[in-house]
LOTORKE-506959 format. One line per 5 residues: their letters; for each residue x negated, y, z of C-alpha. Coordinates in steps of 0.02 Angstrom, whole numbers, plus 50000, padded with zeros to 5 digits. Example, Ala and Ser with C-alpha at 12.3 -4.5 7.8 and 13.67 -1.06 7.14 Angstrom:
2
as = 49385/49775/50390  49316/49947/50357
//
This chain:
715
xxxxx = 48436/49236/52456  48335/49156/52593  48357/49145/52789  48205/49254/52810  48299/49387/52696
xxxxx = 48443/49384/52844  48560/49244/52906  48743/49252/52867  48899/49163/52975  48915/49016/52834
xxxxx = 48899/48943/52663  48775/48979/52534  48671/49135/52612  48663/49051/52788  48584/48869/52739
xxxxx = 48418/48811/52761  48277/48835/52614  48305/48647/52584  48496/48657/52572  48467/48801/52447
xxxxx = 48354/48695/52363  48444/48531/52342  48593/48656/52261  48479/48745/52137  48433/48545/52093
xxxxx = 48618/48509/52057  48667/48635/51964  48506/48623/51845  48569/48439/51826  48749/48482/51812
xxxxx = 48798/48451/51619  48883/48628/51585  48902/48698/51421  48788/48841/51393  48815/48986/51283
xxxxx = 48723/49015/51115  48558/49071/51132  48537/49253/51072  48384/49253/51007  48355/49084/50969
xxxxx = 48167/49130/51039  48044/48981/50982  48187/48880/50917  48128/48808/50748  48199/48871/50579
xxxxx = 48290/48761/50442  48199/48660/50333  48281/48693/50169  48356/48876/50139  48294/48950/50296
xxxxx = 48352/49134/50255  48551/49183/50268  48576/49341/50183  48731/49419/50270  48854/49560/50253
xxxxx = 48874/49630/50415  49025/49733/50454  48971/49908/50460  49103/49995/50369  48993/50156/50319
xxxxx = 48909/50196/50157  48730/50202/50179  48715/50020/50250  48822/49943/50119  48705/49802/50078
xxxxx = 48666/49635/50116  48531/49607/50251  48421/49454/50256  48423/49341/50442  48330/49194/50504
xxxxx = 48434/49012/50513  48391/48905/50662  48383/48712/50641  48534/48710/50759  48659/48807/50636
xxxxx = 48590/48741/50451  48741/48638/50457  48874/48765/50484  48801/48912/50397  48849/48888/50243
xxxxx = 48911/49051/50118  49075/49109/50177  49080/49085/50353  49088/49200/50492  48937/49255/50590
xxxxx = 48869/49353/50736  48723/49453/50709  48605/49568/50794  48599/49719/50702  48498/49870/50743
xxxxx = 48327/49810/50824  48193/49908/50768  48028/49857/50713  47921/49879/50883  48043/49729/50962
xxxxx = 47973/49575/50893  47935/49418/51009  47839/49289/50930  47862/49319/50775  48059/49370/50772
xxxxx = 48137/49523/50775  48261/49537/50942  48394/49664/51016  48524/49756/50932  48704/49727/50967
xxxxx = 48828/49588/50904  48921/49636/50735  49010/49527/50644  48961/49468/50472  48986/49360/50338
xxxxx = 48862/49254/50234  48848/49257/50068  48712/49173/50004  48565/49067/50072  48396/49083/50013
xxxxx = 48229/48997/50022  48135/49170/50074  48185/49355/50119  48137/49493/49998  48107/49610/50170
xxxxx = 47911/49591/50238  47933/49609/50413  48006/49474/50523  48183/49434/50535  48308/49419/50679
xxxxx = 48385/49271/50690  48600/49229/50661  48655/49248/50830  48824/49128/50805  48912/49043/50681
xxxxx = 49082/49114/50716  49173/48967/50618  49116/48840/50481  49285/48880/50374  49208/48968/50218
xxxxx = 49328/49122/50188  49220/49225/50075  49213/49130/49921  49119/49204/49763  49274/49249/49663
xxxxx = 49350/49359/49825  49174/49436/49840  49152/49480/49663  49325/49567/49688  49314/49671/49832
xxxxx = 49126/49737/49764  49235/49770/49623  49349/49857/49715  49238/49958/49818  49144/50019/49668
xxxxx = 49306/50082/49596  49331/50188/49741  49176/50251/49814  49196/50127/49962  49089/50024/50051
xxxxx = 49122/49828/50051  49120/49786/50219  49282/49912/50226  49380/49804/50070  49331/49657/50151
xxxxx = 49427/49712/50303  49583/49726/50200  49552/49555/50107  49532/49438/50241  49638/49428/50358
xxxxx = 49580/49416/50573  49538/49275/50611  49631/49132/50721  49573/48952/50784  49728/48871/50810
xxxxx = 49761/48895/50631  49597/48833/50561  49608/48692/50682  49795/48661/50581  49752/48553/50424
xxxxx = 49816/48612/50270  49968/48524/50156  49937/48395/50028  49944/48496/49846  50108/48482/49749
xxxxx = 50079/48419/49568  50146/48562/49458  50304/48573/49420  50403/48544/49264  50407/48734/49137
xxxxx = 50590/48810/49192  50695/48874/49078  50698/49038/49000  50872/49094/49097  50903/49281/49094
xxxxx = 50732/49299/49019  50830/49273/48842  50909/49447/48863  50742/49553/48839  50667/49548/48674
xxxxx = 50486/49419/48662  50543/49381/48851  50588/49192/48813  50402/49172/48726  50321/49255/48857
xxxxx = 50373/49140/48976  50323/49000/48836  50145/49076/48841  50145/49056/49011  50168/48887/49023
xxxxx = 50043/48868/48892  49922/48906/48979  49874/49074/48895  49866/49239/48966  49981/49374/48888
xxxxx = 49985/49548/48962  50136/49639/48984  50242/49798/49056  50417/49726/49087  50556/49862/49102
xxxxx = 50681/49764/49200  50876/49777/49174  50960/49854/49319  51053/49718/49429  50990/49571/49548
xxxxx = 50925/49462/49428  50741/49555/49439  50693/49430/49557  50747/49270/49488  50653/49321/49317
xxxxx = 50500/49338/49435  50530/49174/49508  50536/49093/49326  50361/49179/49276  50269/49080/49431
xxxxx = 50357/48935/49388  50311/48932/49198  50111/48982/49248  50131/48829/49424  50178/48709/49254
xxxxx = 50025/48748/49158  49918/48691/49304  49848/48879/49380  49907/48982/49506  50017/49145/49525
xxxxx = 50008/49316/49652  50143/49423/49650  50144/49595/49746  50301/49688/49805  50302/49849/49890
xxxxx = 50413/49786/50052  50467/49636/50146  50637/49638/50078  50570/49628/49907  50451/49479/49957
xxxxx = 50596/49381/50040  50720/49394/49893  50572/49342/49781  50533/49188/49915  50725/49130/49887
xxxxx = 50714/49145/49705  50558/49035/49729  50620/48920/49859  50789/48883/49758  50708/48884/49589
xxxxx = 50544/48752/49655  50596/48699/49832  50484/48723/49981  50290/48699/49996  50240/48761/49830
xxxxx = 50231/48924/49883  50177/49016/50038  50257/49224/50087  50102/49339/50144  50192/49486/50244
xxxxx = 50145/49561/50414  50328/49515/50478  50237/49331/50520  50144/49361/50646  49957/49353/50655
xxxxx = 49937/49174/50655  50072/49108/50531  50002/49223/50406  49815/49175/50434  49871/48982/50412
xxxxx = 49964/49032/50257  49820/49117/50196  49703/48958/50235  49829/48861/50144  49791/48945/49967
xxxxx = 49615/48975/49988  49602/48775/50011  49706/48761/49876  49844/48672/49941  49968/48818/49890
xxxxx = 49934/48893/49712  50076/49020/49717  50085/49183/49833  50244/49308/49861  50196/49457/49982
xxxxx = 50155/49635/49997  50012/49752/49979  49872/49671/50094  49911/49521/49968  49833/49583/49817
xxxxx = 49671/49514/49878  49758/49346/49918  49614/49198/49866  49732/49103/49730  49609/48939/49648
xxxxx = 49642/48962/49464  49716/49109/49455  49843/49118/49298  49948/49253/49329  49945/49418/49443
xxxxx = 50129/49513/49432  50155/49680/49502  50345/49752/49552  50382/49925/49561  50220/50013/49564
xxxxx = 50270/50165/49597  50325/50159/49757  50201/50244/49907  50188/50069/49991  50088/49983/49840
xxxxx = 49960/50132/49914  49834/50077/50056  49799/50206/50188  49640/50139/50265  49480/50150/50191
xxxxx = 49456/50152/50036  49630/50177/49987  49622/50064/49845  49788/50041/49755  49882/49864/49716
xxxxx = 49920/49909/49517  49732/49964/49517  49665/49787/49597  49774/49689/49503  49727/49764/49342
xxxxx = 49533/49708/49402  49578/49539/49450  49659/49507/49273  49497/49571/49211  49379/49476/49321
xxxxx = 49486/49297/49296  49554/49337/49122  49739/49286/49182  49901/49337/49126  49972/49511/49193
xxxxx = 50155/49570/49221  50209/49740/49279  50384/49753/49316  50493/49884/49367  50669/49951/49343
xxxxx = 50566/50099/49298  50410/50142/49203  50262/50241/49295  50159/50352/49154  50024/50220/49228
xxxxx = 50125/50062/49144  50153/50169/49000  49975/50200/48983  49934/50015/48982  50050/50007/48826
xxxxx = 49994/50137/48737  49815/50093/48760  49863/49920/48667  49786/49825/48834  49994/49769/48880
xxxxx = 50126/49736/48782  50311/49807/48818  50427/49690/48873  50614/49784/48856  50796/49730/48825
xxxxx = 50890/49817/48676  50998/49972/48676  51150/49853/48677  51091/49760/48808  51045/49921/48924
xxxxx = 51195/49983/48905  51272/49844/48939  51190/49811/49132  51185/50007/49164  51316/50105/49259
xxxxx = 51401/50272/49205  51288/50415/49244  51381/50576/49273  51279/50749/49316  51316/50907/49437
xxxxx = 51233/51081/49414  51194/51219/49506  51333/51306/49390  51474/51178/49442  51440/51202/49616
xxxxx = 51425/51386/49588  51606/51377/49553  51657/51252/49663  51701/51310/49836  51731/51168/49898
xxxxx = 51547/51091/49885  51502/51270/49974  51611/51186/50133  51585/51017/50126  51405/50982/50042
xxxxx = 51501/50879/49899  51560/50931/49728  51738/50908/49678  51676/50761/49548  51569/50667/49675
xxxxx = 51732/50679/49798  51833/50605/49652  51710/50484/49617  51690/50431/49800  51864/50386/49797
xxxxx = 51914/50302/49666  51724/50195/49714  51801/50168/49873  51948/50070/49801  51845/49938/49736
xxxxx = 51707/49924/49847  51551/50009/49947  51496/50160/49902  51322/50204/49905  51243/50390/49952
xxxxx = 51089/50432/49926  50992/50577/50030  50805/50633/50015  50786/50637/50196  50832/50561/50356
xxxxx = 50872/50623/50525  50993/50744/50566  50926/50931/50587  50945/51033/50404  50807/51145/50367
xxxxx = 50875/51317/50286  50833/51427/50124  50921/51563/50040  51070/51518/49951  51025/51624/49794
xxxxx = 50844/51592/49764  50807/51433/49850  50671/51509/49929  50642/51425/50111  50688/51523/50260
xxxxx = 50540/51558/50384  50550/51623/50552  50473/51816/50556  50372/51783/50718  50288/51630/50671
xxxxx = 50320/51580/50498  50396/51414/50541  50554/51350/50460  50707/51375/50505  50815/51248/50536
xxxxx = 51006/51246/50604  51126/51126/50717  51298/51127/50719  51396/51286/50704  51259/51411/50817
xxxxx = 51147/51535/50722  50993/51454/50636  50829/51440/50730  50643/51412/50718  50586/51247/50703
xxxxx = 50395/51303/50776  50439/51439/50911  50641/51398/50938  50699/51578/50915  50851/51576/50863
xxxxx = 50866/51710/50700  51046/51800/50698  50996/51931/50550  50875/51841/50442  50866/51907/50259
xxxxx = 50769/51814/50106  50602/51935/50088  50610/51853/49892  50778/51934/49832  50875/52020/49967
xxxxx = 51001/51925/49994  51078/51843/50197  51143/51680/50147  51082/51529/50203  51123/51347/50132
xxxxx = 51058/51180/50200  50892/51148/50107  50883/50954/50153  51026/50863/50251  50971/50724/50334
xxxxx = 51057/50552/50325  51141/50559/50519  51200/50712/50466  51276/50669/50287  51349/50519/50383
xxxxx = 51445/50631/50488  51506/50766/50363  51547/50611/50253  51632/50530/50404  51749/50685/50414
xxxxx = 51804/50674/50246  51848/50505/50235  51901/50472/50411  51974/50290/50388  51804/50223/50296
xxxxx = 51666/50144/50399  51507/50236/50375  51344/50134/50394  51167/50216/50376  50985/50156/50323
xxxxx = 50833/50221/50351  50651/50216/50411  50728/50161/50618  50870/50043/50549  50846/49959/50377
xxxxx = 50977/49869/50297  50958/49726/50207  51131/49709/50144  51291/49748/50144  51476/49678/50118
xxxxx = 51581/49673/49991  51719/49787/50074  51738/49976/50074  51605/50076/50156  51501/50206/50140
xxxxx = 51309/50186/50160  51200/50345/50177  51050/50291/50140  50877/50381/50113  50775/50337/49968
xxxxx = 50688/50163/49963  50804/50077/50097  50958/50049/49997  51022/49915/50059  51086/49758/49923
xxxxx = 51281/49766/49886  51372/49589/49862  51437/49619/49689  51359/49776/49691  51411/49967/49734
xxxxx = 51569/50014/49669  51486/50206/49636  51334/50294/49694  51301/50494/49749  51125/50538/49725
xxxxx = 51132/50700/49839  50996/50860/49838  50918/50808/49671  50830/50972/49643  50747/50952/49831
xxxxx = 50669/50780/49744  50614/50873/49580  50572/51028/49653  50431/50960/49757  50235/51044/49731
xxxxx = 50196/50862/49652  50126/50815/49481  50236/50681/49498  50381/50745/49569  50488/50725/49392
xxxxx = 50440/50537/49374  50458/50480/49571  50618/50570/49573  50659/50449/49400  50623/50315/49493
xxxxx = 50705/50326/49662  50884/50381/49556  50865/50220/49452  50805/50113/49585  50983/50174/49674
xxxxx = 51074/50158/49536  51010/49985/49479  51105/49921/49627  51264/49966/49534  51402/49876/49455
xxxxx = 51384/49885/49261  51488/50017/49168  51614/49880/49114  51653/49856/49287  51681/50028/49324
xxxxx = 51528/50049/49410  51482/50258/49425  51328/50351/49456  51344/50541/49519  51175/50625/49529
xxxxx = 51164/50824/49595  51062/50904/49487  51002/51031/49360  51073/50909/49193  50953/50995/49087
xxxxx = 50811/50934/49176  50706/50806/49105  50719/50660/49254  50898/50694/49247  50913/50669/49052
xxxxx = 50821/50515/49063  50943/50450/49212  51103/50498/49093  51003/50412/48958  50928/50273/49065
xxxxx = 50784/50271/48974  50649/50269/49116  50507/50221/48964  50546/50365/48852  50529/50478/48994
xxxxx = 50343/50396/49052  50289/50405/48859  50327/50605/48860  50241/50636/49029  50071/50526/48959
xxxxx = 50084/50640/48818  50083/50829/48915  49964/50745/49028  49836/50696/48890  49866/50886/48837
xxxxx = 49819/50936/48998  49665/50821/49051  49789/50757/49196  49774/50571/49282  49800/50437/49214
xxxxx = 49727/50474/49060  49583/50560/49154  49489/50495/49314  49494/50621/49475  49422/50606/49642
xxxxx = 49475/50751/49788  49351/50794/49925  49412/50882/50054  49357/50945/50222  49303/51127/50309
xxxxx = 49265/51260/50174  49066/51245/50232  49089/51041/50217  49168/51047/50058  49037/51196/49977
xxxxx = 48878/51083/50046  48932/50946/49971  48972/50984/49805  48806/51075/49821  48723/50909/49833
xxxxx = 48820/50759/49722  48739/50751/49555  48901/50742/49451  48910/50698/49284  48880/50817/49130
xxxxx = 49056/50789/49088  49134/50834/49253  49244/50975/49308  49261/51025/49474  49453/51121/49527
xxxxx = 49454/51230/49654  49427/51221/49816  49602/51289/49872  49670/51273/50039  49759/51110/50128
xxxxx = 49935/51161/50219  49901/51126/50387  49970/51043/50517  50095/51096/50636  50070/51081/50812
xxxxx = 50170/50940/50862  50195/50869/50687  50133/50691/50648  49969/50701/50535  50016/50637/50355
xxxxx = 49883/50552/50270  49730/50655/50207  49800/50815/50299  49708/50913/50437  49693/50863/50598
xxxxx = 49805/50992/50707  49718/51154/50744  49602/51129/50587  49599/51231/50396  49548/51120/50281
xxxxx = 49511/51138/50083  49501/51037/49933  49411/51019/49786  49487/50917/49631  49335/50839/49506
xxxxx = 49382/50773/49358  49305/50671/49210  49376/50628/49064  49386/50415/49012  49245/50310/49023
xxxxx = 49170/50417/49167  49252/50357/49322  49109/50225/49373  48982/50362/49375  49087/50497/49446
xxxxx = 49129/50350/49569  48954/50315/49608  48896/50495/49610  49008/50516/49767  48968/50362/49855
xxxxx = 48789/50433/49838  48805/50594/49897  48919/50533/50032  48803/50381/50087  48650/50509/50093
xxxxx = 48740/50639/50184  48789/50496/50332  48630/50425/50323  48547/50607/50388  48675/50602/50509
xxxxx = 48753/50784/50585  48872/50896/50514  49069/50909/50487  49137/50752/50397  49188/50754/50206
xxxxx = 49341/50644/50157  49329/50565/49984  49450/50494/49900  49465/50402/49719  49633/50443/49612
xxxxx = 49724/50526/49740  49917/50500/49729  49963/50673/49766  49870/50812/49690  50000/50955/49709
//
């Protein structure tokens, strides 16, 4: 502004023109840094390689491709493959300036490749910023996650989301450690009691790659044998990735590690770090001064140099599951990576998913199992409770627990904790009729009804309170708690066995462990806490709500959570006792009695291959509005073998009622459509999808259509 424009009292806007002038001087000669040009307008290009082709991060499916940028003279040094970059993405063709395509906003990006010229005709924008000259997209981790995004009709800007991590300076600024040579081959320990599980560690160590499905004996030696594995493939000069479905998991693996190798040959890759720790660990292996990783599911993409060995525990469990886009699952990615590097590949569990079985079956794993003697041996006494004992037992009418679970409480209680199991936690019961199990609804709304304390059951929707409810499915007026929650099991157990200290675990307050003293811990499934010296006896409560559940795989999770409760169990020889409430003809509960989680995985495979079911066929769900759902199935060329089920309704969601994954948002009716193929048809039926579904959100408009690859839950 100028004195003519208008005077002010001081400074600046109330100098002379030459004032003004001598400060417009200075600050041209002032040495300030300037930001990166944005266009790099006129600014010459790189003499050798002047063409970055970059992966921008535009998670949607019709732009999943590489695009082809200009690389100033200025950034040939740093833009290299792998590193970070900002990019202008979206400029038409009628803004070019001499020669360069401008505008369009900043995205990030990463490059993968340079080039000495572009494939595209036009002119090309240049890179706007190198964001960092660390290279974190090497070609192994990018052959991977297209890998991975083929598999599941995703885009690979999305897995590349999930496989590396956010970015943080102070940690790339951080040099790495010095490598460790590798360490002497360990011995074969507690390996010795499965059968072939001394030479698999031997082949490890070898160098070779074996392939196994390890059926781990119950106990707490699971995660020393894990330990020993890494150790044998760190000896044989490669490196190891082992994924666990929780932190508690990944630390009692890390102390394995830590007092099997020591420290620094090994780095723990959970969120419970923090941001930056877990970037810096994650810089550490991918410059290859760790070889060894221990950490949960974002870890499966984890960029180990000379990968030997990728080991999976407990693959059942939810967690191993991603929720964001495109769901892929850990087993699933492992089982790629093995492919990709031809490494060694363990899955381990106290149980056996029909998935693991499938792998042995197939001939692509071998089984790695103790003997009868040995099982039986390491596993607790199983006893069972029916419907008919607790028919005649009025006492489990009262109280919630059967005469034989009371007894077996006790005399657990002399010895040591005592462990309960409950499907749920919290502390409001939901209701159904006592005679037919059917669950009790509210007749105004339909919502279920739930009850507190000793007043007259009420509506969990509409909170009117039903004093003369009657089951419209047989007539009869009794109610019975359909699932107890923990708090509430805590309490009834509480009153029963006044002078024991109750503790609880659950989704607020985890356990990790517990003493060696009596107790009881009410616990819901998958936060059992560990036992020093184990649990004295264990009460698996409301079995039939766990195998009763609208779920293909209702029978086998149910296995699993029962054995993964009562592998925490003192051995029958120790008087260690296992008292599961359920139907005892029932398949899951045969097994348990039996322990014999693989027999039961083998007979599921087998009705499943009757039936065309996962996993020995591929299926994909869409789901969406019923006009959504109908359009675009009317346009995704499927393959000749394909079958499409359904569509059938989605429950919805309750007002007020978090939104599980996949279901409606509130207020919404959704349906679903199953399409299924039978082997060797998955890549197309997973590229027919990502077709359909780039095409329909490249024309832009209409209600949105959620795809999703092997779905865990298909009713």
């Amino acid at each position: 502004m100028s004195s003519e424009n208008g005077v002010g009292d001081g400074g600046a806007e109330g100098a002379p023109p030459e004032q003004l002038a001598l400060i417009r001087e200075s600050v041209r000669e002032a040495k300030v840094p300037r930001a990166k040009p944005r266009t790099w307008r006129g600014a010459a290009l790189a003499g050798d390689l002047p063409v970055a082709r970059v992966l921008v991060d535009k998670g949607v499916l019709h732009l999943d491709r590489y695009f082809d940028y200009a690389v100033p003279e200025e950034l040939d040094a740093e833009a290299q493959p792998g590193v970070r970059v900002r990019v202008r993405f979206g400029a038409g063709r009628g803004r070019v300036r001499e020669g360069r395509r401008e505008g369009g906003g900043l995205i990030d990006g990463f490059i993968v490749e340079r080039r000495a010229e572009s494939d595209y005709p036009g002119p090309l924008a240049a890179l706007a910023q190198v964001v960092s000259p660390e290279p974190v997209l090497g070609e192994e981790l990018l052959g991977l996650a297209r890998a991975v995004a083929d598999r599941y009709a995703g885009s690979l800007a999305d897995v590349l989301q999930l496989a590396v991590p956010p970015r943080s300076a102070r940690a790339e600024r951080r040099p790495s450690p010095a490598p460790l040579p590798p360490p002497p081959a360990p011995e074969p320990g507690s390996w010795t009691r499965y059968e072939h599980g001394a030479a698999f560690l031997g082949s490890l160590a070898a160098g070779a790659a074996p392939r196994a499905v390890w059926n781990a004996l119950p106990g707490p030696r699971w995660s020393d044998e894990l330990a020993r594995a890494v150790a044998a493939t760190l000896a044989s000069g490669r490196g190891a990735l082992v994924v666990v479905p929780d932190g508690r998991a990944a630390a009692r693996v890390d102390a394995a590690l830590t007092a099997l190798l020591g420290e620094g040959r090994h780095v723990l890759l959970t969120a419970d770090a923090g941001p930056e720790k877990r970037y810096a660990q994650w810089l550490a292996v991918r410059r290859g001064s760790v070889r060894a990783v221990v950490g949960t599911r974002a870890a499966m993409f984890a960029p180990v140099r000379d990968l030997g060995l990728v080991a999976v525990w407990d693959d059942g469990d939810d967690s191993h599951s991603e929720q964001h886009a495109p769901q892929p699952h850990a087993r699933d990615v492992l089982l790629l990576r093995a492919s990709l590097d031809k490494c060694a590949f363990l899955l381990g569990g106290w149980s056996c998913t029909v998935e693991a079985a499938q792998l042995v079956e197939s001939g692509w794993a071998r089984p790695l199992m103790a003997g009868r003697e040995q099982v039986r041996g390491a596993a607790p006494l199983v006893r069972t409770v029916g419907d008919e004992d607790l028919a005649r037992d009025e006492a489990a009418r009262a109280a919630r627990l059967p005469t034989l679970a009371w007894q077996a409480v006790r005399e657990g209680l002399r010895h040591g904790p005592v462990l309960v199991q409950v499907p749920r936690r919290g502390y409001v019961p939901r209701m159904a009729c006592a005679q037919c199990r059917a669950p009790a609804r509210c007749r105004h709304c339909s919502g279920p009804l739930e009850a507190r304390d000793a007043g007259a059951p009420h509506c969990g929707w509409c909170g009117r309170e039903e004093g003369s409810w009657h089951c419209p499915e047989c007539g009869g007026f009794r109610l019975r708690a359909q699932v107890v929650g923990a708090r509430r099991t805590a309490e009834e157990l509480g009153r029963a066995f006044p002078a024991v200290p109750v503790r609880t675990s659950g989704r607020e307050h985890v356990l990790d462990t517990v003493p060696d003293t009596p107790a009881l811990v009410v616990s819901t499934p998958g936060a059992e806490p560990v036992a020093e010296g184990g649990y004295a006896a264990a009460l698996l409560l409301d079995g039939w709500a766990m195998i009763g559940r609208p779920d293909l795989r209702a029978g086998e999770d149910a296995l699993r959570r029962w054995i993964a409760a009562g592998a925490l169990v003192r051995p029958q020889g120790e008087r260690g006792t296992v008292v599961v409430v359920a139907e005892p003809t029932l398949r899951p509960v045969q097994a348990l009695v039996r322990w014999d989680p693989v027999g039961h995985a083998v007979r599921e495979l087998a009705e499943r291959a009757e039936l065309g079911f996962p996993p020995v066929s591929r299926m994909a769900a869409v789901s969406g509005t019923a006009e959504a759902v109908a359009g675009f199935l009317g346009t995704v060329e499927l393959p000749a073998d394909a079958e499409v089920l359904g569509p059938v309704p989605v429950p919805a969601t309750p007002p007020g009622r978090p939104r599980r994954p996949g279901a409606p948002p509130p207020g919404e009716h959704w349906e679903r459509a199953l399409i299924r193929v039978p082997p060797g048809s998955g890549s197309a039926l997973a590229a027919a999808l990502k077709t359909a579904q780039a095409a329909r959100m490249a024309r832009g408009g209409g209600e949105p259509v959620r795809v999703r690859i092997d779905p865990p839950d298909i009713g």
